[in-house]
Biotite code that builds the C-alpha atoms (Angstrom):
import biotite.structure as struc

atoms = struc.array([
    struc.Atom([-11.392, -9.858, -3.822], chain_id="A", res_id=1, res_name="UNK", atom_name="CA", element="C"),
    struc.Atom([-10.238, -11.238, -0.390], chain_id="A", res_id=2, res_name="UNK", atom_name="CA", element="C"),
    struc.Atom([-6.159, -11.017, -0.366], chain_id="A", res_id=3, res_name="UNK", atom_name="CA", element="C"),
    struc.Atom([-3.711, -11.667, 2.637], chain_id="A", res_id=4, res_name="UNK", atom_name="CA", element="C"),
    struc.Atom([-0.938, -8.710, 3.121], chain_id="A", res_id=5, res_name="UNK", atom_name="CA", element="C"),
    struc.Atom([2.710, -9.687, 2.442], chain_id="A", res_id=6, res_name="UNK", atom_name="CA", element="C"),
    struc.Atom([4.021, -6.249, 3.410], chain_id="A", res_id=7, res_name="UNK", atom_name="CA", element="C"),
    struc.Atom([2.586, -3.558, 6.373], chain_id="A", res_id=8, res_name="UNK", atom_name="CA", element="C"),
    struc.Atom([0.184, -1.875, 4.393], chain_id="A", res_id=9, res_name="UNK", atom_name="CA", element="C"),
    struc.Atom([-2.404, 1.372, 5.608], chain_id="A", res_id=10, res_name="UNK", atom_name="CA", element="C"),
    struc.Atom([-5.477, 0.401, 4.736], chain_id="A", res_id=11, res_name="UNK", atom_name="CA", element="C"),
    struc.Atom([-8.586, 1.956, 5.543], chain_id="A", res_id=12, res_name="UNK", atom_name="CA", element="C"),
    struc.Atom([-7.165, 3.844, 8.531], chain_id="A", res_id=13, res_name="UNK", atom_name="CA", element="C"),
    struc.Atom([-5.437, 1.245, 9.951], chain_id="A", res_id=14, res_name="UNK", atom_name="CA", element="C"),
    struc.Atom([-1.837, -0.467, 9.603], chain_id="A", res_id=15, res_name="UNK", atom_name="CA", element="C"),
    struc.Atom([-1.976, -4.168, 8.576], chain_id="A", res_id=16, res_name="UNK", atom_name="CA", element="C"),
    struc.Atom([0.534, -6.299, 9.627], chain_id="A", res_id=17, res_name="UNK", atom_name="CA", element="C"),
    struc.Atom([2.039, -9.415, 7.537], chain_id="A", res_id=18, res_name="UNK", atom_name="CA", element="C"),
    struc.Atom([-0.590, -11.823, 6.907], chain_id="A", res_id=19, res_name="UNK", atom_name="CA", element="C"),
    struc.Atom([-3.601, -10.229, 7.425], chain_id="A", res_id=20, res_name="UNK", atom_name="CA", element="C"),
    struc.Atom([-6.605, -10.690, 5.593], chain_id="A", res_id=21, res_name="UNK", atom_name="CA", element="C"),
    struc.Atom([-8.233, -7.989, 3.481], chain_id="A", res_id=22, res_name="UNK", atom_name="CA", element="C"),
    struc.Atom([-11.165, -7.581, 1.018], chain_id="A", res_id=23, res_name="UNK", atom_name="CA", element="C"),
    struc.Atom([-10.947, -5.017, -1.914], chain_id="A", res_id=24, res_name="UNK", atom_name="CA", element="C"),
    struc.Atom([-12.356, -4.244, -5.045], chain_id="A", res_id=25, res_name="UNK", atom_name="CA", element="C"),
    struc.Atom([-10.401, -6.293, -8.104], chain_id="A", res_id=26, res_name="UNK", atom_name="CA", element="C"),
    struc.Atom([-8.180, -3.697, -9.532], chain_id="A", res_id=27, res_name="UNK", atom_name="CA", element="C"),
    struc.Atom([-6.477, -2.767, -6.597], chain_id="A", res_id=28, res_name="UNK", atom_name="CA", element="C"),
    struc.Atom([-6.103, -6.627, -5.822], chain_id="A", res_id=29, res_name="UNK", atom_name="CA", element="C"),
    struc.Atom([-4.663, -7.060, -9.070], chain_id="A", res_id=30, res_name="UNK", atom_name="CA", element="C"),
    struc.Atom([-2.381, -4.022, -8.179], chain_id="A", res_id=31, res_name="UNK", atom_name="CA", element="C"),
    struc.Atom([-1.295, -4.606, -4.827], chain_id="A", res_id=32, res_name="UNK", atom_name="CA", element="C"),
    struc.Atom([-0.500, -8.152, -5.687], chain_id="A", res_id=33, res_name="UNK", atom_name="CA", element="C"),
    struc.Atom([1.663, -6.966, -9.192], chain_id="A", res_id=34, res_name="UNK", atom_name="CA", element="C"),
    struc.Atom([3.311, -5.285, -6.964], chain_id="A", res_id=35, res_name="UNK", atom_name="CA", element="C"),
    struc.Atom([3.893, -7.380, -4.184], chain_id="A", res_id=36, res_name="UNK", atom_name="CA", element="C"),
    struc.Atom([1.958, -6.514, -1.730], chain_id="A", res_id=37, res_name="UNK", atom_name="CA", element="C"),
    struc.Atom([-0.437, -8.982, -1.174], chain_id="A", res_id=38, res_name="UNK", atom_name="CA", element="C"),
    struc.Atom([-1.618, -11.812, -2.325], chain_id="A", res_id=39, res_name="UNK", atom_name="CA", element="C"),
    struc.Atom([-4.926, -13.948, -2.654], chain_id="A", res_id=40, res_name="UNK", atom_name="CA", element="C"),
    struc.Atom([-6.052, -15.421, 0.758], chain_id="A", res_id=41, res_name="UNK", atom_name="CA", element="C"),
    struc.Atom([-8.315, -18.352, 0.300], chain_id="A", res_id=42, res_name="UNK", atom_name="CA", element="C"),
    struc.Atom([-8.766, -19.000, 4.154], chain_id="A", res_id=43, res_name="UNK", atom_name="CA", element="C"),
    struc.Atom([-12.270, -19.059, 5.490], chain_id="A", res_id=44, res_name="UNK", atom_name="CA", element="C"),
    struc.Atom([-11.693, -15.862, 8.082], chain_id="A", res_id=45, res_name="UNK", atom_name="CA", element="C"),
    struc.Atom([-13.542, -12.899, 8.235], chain_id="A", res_id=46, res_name="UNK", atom_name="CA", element="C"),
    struc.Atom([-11.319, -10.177, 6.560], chain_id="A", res_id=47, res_name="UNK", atom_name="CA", element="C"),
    struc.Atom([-9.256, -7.448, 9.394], chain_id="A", res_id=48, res_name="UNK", atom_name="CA", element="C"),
    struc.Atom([-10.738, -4.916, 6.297], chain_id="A", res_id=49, res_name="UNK", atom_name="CA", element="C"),
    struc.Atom([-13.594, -4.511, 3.809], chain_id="A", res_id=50, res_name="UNK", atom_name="CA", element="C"),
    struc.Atom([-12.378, -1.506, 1.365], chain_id="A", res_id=51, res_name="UNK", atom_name="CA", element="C"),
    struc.Atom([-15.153, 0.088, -0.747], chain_id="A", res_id=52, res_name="UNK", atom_name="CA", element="C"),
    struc.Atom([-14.760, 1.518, -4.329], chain_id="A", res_id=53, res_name="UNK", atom_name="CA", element="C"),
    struc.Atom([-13.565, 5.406, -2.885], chain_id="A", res_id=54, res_name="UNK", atom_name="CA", element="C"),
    struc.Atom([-11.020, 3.627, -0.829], chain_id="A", res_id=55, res_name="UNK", atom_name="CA", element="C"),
    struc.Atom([-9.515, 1.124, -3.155], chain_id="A", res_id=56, res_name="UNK", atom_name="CA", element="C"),
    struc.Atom([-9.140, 4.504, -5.436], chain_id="A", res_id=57, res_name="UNK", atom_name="CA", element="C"),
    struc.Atom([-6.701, 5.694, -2.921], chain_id="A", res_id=58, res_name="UNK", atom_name="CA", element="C"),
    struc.Atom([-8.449, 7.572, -0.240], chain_id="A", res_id=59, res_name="UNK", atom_name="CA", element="C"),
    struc.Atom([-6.264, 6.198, 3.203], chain_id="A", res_id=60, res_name="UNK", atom_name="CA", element="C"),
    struc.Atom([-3.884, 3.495, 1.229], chain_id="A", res_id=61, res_name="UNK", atom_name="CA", element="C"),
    struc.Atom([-0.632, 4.133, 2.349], chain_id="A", res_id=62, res_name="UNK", atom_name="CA", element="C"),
    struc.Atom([2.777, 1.837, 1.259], chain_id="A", res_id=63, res_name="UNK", atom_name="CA", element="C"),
    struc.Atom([6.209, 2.134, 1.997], chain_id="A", res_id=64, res_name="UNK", atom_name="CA", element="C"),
    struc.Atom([6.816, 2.646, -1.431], chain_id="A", res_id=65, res_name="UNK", atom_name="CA", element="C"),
    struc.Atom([4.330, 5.580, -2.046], chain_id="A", res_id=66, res_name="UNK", atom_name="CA", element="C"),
    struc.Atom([6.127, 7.070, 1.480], chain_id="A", res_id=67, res_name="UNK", atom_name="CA", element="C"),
    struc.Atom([9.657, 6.168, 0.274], chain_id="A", res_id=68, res_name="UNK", atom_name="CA", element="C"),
    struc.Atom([8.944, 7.941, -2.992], chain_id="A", res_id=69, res_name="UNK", atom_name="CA", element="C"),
    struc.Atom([7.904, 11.301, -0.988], chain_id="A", res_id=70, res_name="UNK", atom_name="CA", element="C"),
    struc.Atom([11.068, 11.179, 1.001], chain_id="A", res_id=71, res_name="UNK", atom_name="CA", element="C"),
    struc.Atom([13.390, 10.393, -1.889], chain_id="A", res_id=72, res_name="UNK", atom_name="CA", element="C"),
    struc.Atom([11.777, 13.498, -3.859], chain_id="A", res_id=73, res_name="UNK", atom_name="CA", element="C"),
    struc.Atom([12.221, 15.221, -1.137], chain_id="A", res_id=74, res_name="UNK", atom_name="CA", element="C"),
    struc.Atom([16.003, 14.680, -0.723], chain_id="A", res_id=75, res_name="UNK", atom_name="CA", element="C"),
    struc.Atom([16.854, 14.578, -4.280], chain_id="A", res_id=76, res_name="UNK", atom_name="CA", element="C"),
    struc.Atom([15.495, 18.424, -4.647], chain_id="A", res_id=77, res_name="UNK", atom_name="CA", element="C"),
    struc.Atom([17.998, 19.477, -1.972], chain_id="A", res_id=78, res_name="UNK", atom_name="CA", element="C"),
    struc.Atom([21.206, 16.920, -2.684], chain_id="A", res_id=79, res_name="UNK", atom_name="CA", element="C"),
    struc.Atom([20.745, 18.483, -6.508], chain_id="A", res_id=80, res_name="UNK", atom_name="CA", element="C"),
    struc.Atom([20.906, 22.139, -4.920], chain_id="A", res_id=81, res_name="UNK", atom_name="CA", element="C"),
    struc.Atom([23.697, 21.172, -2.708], chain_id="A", res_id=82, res_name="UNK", atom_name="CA", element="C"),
    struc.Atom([25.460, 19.744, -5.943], chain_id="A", res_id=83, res_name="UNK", atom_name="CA", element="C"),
    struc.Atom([24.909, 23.521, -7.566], chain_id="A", res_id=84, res_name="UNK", atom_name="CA", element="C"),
    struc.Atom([26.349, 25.569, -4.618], chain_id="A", res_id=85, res_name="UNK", atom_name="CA", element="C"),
    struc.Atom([29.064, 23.194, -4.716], chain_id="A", res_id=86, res_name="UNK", atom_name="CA", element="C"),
])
């Protein structure tokens, strides 16, 4: 499925900028454009990135969302321990 990034993404070890065409598999199309990420690119250039099956899975996709949830875990632990002490 060739798709054109609306967001930065990480994909297969490299950061793609706004715009730039990709090809993955179908389900992570489907996903990345539910959520806004991407959408379908029907322009006749080659693609930046080809990601097989083992990447699509998740091996080197990285979103601000997936690092934004880290963080926030992250901060919530301590803010809820700083909320007990207090």
């Amino acid at each position: 499925m060739k798709l054109k990034t609306l967001k930065p993404l990480y994909l297969g070890g490299q950061t793609l900028v706004e715009g730039t065409p990709f090809e993955t598999i179908e389900q992570h199309g489907r996903e990345l454009i539910q959520k806004g990420y991407a959408e379908p690119d029907s322009s006749e250039g080659d693609p930046a990135v080809t990601l097989s099956e083992e990447d699509a899975a998740g091996v080197g996709v990285l979103t601000s969302d997936s690092v934004s949830v880290q963080v926030e875990g992250g901060k919530g632990k301590k803010s809820a321990s700083k909320s007990k002490a207090e």
